[in-house]
N, C-alpha and C positions, 0 to 999 in steps of 0.2 A: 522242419526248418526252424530254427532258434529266432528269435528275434535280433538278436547281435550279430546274425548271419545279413551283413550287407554287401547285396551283388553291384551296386554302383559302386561303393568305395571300396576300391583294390589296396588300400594302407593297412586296411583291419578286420580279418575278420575272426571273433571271439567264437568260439565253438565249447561246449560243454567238454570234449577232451583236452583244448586246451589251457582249462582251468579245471583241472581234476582236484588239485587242491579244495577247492570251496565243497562243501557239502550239498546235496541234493535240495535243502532249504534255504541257502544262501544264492545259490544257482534261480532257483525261484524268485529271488528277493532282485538280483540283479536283473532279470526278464521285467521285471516290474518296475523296475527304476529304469530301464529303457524306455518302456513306454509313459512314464512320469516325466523324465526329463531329456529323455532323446537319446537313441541309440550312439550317437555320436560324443556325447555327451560321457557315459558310460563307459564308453570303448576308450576313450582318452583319460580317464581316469583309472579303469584296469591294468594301463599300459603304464601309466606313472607312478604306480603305486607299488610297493610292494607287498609279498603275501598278509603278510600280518596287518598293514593296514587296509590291504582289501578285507580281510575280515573284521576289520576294528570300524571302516567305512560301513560293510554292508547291514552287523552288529546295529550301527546307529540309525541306518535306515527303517530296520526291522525295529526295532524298540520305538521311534517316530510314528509307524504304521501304526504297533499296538496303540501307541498313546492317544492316536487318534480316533483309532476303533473305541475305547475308552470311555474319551469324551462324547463319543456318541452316544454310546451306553450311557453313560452317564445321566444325558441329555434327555435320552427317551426315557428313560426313568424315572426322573424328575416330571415330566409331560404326564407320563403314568400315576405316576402317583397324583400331579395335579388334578386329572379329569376322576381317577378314583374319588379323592377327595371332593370337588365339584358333585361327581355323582351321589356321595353321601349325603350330603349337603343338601342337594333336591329331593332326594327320596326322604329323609327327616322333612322336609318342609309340607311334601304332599304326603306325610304320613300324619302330622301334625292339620295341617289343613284337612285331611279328611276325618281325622278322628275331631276335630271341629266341627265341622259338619252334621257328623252325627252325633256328639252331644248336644248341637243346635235342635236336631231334628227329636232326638229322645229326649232330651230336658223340656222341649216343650209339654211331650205326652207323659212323659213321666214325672211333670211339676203338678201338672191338675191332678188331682184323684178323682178317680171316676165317681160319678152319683150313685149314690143307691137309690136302685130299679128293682122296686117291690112289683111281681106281679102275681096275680092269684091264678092259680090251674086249678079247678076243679077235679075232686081225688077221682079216680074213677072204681067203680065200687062193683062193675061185673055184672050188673042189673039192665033187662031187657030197655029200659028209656033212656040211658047212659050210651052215646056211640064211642066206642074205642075212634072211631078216625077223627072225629071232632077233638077225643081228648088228644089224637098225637099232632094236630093242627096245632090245640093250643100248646103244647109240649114245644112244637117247634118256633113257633112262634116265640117264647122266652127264650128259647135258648140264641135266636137270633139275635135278640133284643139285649144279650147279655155277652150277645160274639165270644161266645163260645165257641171253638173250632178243633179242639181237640175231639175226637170220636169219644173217646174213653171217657171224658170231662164230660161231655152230652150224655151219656149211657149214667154218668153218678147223678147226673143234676135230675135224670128223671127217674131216678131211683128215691130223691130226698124228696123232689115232689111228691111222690105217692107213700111216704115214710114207709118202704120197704115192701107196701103191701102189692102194690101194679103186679111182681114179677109173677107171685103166686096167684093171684085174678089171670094174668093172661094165661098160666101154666095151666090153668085151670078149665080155660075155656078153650082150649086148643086141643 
C-alpha cells in the first residue's frame, strides 16, 4: 500500500498507476513529501498541478533534500576536521611534554660526567697462592662499581684488566 493510498478520504486516492508519468525516483520523492507535509497535502497539490509542474515541484523538493543532506555533510566535516585538528593538537603537546620530560630526566644525567673510578685488581698470575675466585670477586666487584652491564663490555673490561694475559692463565689451568 502507497502512502497516498487514503482509505478515509474517498476525494483522492493517488496510486503509482495513476501517475505513471513520474519516474520511479520522483514517485519516491513524492512518498516522502507525504510523510514531510502530509498526505493531504500532497494529493491536493498533485491534483492541481499539472505534469510538468509536478515534476518541476517534485525536481525542487529533491534538490532541497540534497541540499540539506549537504549541509550535513558539510557540518560533520567541519566537526571532523575540528576534533582531527584538536586531536593533533594534544598529541604535539603530550609529545612535547614527554620529550620534556625526558630531556628533564637525561640532561640531568647526562649534564654531570661521571667521576673517575680508579680501582686496582690484582693481575692474576696462575700461581698456587693467587685464588682465581678472589680474583673474579674483585673482577666483579669493578665492574659493578663502574655499572657496567653490558656482558660483552664486562668480558673486555677483564680482559684490560689482566692486559690480555687472564685468557691464556685460565686456558692454561683448565
Amino acid at each position: 500500500m502507497n502512502m497516498l493510498d487514503d482509505e478515509d478520504d474517498q476525494s483522492f486516492h493517488a496510486t503509482r498507476d495513476g501517475y505513471s508519468h513520474l519516474s520511479d525516483v520522483e514517485w519516491d520523492a513524492v512518498e516522502r513529501m507525504g510523510s514531510t507535509m502530509g498526505i493531504h497535502a500532497v494529493s491536493v497539490m498533485l491534483e492541481a498541478l499539472n505534469r510538468d509542474a509536478q515534476h518541476a515541484t517534485i525536481a525542487k523538493f529533491i534538490q532541497n533534500e540534497l541540499d540539506a543532506e549537504r549541509e550535513k555533510v558539510a557540518l560533520l566535516h567541519q566537526q571532523g576536521s575540528q576534533q582531527a585538528e584538536l586531536l593533533r593538537e594534544q598529541g604535539a603537546q603530550q609529545f612535547e611534554l614527554l620529550r620534556q620530560q625526558q630531556a628533564a630526566a637525561g640532561g640531568s644525567m647526562h649534564s654531570r660526567r661521571p667521576e673517575t673510578l680508579k680501582i686496582d685488581i690484582s693481575k692474576y698470575r696462575g700461581v698456587e697462592e693467587d685464588s682465581l675466585l678472589r680474583w673474579f670477586v674483585e673482577l666483579d666487584d669493578a665492574i659493578r662499581a663502574r655499572r657496567i652491564d653490558d656482558g660483552d663490555m664486562q668480558v673486555a673490561f677483564g680482559q684490560s684488566c689482566q692486559d690480555l694475559g687472564f685468557g691464556a692463565q685460565v686456558a692454561r689451568s683448565i
